[in-house]
C-alpha positions in Angstrom: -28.9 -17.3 42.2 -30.0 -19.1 38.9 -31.7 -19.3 35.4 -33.7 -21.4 33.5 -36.3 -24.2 31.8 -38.2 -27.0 33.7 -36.8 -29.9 34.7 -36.4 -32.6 32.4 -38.5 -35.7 32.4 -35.6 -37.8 33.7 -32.8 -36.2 35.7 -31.0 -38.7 36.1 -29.3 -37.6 32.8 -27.2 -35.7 34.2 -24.6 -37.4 35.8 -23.8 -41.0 37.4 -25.8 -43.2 39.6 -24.0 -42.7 43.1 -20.8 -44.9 44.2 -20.4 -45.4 47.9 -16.6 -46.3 49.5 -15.7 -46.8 52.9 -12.9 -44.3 52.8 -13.8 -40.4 53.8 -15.0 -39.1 57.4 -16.8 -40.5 59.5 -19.8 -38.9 61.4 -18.8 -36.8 65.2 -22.0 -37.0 66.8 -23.5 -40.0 66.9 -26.0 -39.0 69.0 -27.9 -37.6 65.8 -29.3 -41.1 64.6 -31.9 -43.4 66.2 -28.8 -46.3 66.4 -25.5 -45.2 67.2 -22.8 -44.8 64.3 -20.2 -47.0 64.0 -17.1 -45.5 63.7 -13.5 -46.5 62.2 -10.9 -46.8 65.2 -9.4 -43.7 63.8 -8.8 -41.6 61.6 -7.7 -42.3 58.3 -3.7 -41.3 57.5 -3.5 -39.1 54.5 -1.7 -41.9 52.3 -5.0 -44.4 52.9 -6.8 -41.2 52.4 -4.7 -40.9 48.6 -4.7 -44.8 48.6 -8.9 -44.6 48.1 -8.4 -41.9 45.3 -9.4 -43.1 41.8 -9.0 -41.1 38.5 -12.0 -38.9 37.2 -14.4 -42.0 36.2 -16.0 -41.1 32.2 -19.7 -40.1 33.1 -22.2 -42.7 32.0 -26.2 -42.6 32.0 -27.9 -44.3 34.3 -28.8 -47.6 32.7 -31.6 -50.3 33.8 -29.6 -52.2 36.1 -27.9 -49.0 37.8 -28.8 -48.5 41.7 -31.8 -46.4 41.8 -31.3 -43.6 45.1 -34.5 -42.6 47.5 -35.0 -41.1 50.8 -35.5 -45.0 52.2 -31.9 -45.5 51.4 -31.1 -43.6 54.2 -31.5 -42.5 58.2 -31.8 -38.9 58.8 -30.1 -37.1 61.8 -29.7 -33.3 62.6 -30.1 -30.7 60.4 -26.8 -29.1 59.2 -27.8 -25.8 57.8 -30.7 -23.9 56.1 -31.2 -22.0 52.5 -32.7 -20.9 50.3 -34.5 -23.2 48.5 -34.0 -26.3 51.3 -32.1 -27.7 54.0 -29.0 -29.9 54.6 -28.8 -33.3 56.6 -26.7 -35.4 58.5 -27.7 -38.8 56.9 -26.2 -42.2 56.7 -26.6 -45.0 54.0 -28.4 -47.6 55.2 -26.5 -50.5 53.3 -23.3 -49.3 54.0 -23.0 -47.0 57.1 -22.0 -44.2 55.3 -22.1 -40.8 56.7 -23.0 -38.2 54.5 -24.5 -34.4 54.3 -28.1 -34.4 52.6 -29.4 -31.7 50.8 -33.1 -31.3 50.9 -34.3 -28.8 47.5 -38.2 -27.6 47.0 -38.7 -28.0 43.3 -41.6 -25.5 43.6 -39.0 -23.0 45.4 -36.4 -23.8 42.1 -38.8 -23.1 39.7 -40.2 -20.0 41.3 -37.0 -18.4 41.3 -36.0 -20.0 37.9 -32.9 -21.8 38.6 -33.4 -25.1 37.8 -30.8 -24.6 34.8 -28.1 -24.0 37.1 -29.0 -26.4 39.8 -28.8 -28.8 36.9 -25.4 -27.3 35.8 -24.1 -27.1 39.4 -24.7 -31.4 39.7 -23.0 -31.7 35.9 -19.7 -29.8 37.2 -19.6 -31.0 41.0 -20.5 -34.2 40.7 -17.0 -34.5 38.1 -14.4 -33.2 40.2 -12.3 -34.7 42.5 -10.0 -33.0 44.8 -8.8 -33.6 48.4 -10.1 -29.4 48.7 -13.3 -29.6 46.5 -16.9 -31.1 48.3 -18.1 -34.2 46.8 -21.2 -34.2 44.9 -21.7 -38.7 45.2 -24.6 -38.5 43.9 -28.5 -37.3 43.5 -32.3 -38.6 43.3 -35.9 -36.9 43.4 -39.0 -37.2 43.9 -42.7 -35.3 42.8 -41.6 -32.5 45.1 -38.3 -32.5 46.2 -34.6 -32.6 44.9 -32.2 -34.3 47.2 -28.1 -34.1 46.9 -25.8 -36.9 48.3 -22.8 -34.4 49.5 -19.3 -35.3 51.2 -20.3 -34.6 55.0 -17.5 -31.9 56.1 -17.3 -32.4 59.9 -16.4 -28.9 60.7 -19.0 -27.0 59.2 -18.5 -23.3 58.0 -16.1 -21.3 57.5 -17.7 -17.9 57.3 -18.9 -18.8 61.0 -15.1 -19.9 62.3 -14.0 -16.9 60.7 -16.8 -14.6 62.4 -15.7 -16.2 65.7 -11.9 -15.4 65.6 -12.3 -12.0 63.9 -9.7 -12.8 61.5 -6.7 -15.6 61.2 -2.9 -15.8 62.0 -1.0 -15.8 58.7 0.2 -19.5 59.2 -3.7 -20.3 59.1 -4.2 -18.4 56.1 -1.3 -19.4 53.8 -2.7 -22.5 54.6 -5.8 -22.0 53.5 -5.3 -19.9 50.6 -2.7 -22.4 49.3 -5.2 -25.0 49.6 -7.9 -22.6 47.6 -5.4 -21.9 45.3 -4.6 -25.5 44.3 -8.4 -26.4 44.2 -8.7 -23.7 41.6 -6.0 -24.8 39.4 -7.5 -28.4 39.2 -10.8 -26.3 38.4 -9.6 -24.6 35.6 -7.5 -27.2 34.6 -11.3 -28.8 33.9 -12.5 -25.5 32.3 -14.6 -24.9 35.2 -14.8 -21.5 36.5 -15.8 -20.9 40.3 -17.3 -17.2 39.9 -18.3 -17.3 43.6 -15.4 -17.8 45.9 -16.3 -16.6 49.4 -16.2 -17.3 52.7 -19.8 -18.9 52.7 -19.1 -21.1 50.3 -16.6 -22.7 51.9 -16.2 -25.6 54.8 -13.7 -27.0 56.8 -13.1 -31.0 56.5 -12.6 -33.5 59.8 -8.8 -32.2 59.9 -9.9 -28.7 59.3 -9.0 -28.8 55.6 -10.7 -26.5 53.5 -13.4 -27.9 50.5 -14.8 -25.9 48.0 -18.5 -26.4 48.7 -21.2 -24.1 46.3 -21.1 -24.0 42.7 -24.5 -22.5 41.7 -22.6 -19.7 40.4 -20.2 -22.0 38.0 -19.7 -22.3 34.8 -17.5 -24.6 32.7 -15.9 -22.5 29.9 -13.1 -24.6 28.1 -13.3 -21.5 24.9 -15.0 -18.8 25.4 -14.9 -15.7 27.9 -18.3 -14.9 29.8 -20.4 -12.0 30.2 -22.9 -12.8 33.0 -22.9 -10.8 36.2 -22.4 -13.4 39.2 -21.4 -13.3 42.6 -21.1 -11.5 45.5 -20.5 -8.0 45.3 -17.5 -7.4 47.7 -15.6 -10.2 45.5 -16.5 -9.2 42.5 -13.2 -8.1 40.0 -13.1 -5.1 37.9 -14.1 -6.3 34.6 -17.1 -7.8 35.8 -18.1 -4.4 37.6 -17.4 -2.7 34.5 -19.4 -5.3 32.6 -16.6 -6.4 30.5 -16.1 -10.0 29.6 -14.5 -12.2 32.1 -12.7 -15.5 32.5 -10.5 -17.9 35.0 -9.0 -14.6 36.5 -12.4 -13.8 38.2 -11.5 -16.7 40.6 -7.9 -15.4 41.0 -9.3 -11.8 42.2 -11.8 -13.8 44.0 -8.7 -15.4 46.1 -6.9 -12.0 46.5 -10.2 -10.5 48.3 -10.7 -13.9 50.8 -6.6 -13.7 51.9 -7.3 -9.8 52.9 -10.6 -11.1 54.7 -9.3 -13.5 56.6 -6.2 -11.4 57.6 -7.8 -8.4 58.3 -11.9 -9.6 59.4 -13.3 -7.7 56.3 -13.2 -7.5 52.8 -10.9 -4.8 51.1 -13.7 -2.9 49.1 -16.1 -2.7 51.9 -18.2 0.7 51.9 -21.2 2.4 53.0 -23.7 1.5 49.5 -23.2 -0.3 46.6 -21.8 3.0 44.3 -19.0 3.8 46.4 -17.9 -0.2 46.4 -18.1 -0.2 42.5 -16.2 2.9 42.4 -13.5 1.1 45.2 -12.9 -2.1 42.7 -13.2 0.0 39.5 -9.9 1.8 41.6 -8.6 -1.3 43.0 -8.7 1.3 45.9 -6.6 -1.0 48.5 -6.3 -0.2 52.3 -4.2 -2.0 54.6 -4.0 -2.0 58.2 -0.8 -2.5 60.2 -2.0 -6.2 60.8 -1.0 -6.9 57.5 2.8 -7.9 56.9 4.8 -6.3 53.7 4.8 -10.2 52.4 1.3 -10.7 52.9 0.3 -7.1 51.1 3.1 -8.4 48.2 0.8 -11.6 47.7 -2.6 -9.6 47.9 -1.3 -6.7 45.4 0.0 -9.5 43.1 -3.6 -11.3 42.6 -5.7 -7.7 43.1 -4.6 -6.3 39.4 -7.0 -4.9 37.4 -5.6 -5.8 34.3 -6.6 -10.2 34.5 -3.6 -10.9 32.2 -1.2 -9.7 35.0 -3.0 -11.2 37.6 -0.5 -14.0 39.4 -0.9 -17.2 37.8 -2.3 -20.1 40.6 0.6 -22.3 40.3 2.8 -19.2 41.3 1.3 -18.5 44.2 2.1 -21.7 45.8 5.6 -20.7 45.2 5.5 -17.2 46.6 7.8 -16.5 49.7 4.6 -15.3 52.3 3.1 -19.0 51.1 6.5 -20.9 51.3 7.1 -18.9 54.8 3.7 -19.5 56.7 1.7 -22.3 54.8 1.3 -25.4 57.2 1.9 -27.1 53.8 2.4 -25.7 50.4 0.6 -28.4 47.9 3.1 -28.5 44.7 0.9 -28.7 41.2 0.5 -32.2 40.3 0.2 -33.4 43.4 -3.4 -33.8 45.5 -1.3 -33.7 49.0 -2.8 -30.8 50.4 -2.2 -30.8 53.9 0.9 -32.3 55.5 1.0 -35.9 56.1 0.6 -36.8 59.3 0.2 -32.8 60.3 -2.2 -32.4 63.2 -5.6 -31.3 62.1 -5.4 -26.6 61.0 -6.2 -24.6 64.0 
């Protein structure tokens, strides 16, 4: 997953000291703490939702008087997942009750594997961006051995594994979700930041079963130049990075192209037997699709699958194409962080 040099003497350099609100998602098993959690006596509306929504604060060192995070700072629950290089918590701030996911990284497991550049990159871009669609990074601390991240808690969990149980999803479900992606990514590149790694894995499903953004080890924030590092997964990867050509913001709009055939169809479009014959596939933009698949839906997919980038469909015009307009629970419009009907009834 990453590259790089050894962590600097003071970490805390690279982004803000943590800012806790009272707005957000509250915990759904209570049962995972010692004491039980209090919760709000319900859920919050989308407009008090917008209402807590403050502009992208100007990143500031920490200074001598900023709140200083450790592990005593909060109560640990259940675990919510495993990786690579450490695991993720339910955990809730002591001071303030505030439930959030916990990310538990082994320095010695970072700098083995040499990534402690882009974990340090991944906290510089995450921890700036703020969209209803993208995870929140709220903050980070450390200690001799260990590097923790304070994460937006996403009460639904994975996608990958809700897609692996329904075998694929109606087209209202995905136009919802790919509208959603789609938005995210504009605000991204709007920032210069390039996902690279759009996938089902890297992607969870908020308390109303909204869609967030959640990995960006494989990011990069590019606001000039075009990139020539091979990244990502290989059934999502776009032509010109197969090809080892330079590459920019259109990676992310193949990347959507290959996730609104997997969650129509259960697979990804490229998918072969090796390696070789997948390259060859995508080199090809060899595209196969099953009767499942609706003429509007295969007009969106062939639209974003081009091989040439430059005539790739532009983000904001996919919110705006008919299969989107027609099936979309909600079709965010640019400009606006709306991205899920208000008052709609949690995606199924």
């Amino acid at each position: 997953m990453l590259r790089s040099q050894a962590f600097p003497a003071d970490m805390g350099a690279l982004g803000s000291p943590l800012r806790l609100d009272h707005a957000g998602y509250h915990a759904r098993n209570k049962a995972a703490f010692r004491q039980p959690v209090p919760l709000p006596p319900s859920t919050p509306t989308p407009a008090a939702l917008a209402a807590t929504r403050s502009p992208l604060p100007k990143p500031s060192p920490p200074t001598p008087t900023s709140r200083r995070w450790s592990l005593a700072d909060f109560d640990i629950g259940k675990p919510l997942g495993r990786g690579k290089f450490g695991n993720v918590y339910l955990a809730r701030e002591k001071h303030t009750k505030y439930i959030v996911a916990l990310k538990v990284l082994f320095k010695s497991q970072l700098q083995k594997a040499g990534v402690e550049h882009q974990l340090r990159r991944e906290i510089e871009i995450q921890s700036h961006l703020r969209h209803p669609n993208i995870l929140r990074l709220y903050g980070y601390f450390y200690d001799d051995t260990r590097v923790y991240l304070i994460l937006e808690y996403a009460g639904r969990g994975e996608l990958y594994k809700e897609l692996q149980r329904c075998g694929r999803f109606s087209e209202r479900r995905t136009a919802t979700y790919i509208a959603q992606l789609a938005h995210a990514l504009h605000y991204c590149h709007g920032k210069h930041v390039i996902h690279r790694d759009i996938k089902p894995e890297n992607l969870l499903l908020g308390i109303r079963g909204e869609l967030k953004i959640a990995d960006f080890g494989w990011s990069v924030h590019a606001p000039r130049s075009r990139r020539t590092t091979l990244c990502g997964t290989l059934d999502y990867l776009p032509p010109e990075m197969v090809e080892g050509r330079a590459h920019d913001a259109a990676v992310d709009v193949w990347s959507l192209g290959v996730l609104m055939y997997e969650f129509l169809v259960g697979h990804p479009p490229f998918e072969a037997h090796g390696h070789d014959e997948t390259y060859r596939r995508i080199a090809r933009v060899d595209l196969r699709f099953p009767s499942v698949v609706s003429a509007a839906a295969q007009d969106l997919i062939r639209r974003l699958l081009v091989k040439d980038p430059a005539r790739r469909l532009p983000l904001e015009h996919v919110l705006e194409h008919p299969w989107i307009r027609t099936h979309a629970e909600y079709a965010p419009r640019i400009g606006s962080f709306h991205t899920y009907k208000p008052g709609g009834h949690p995606i199924k």
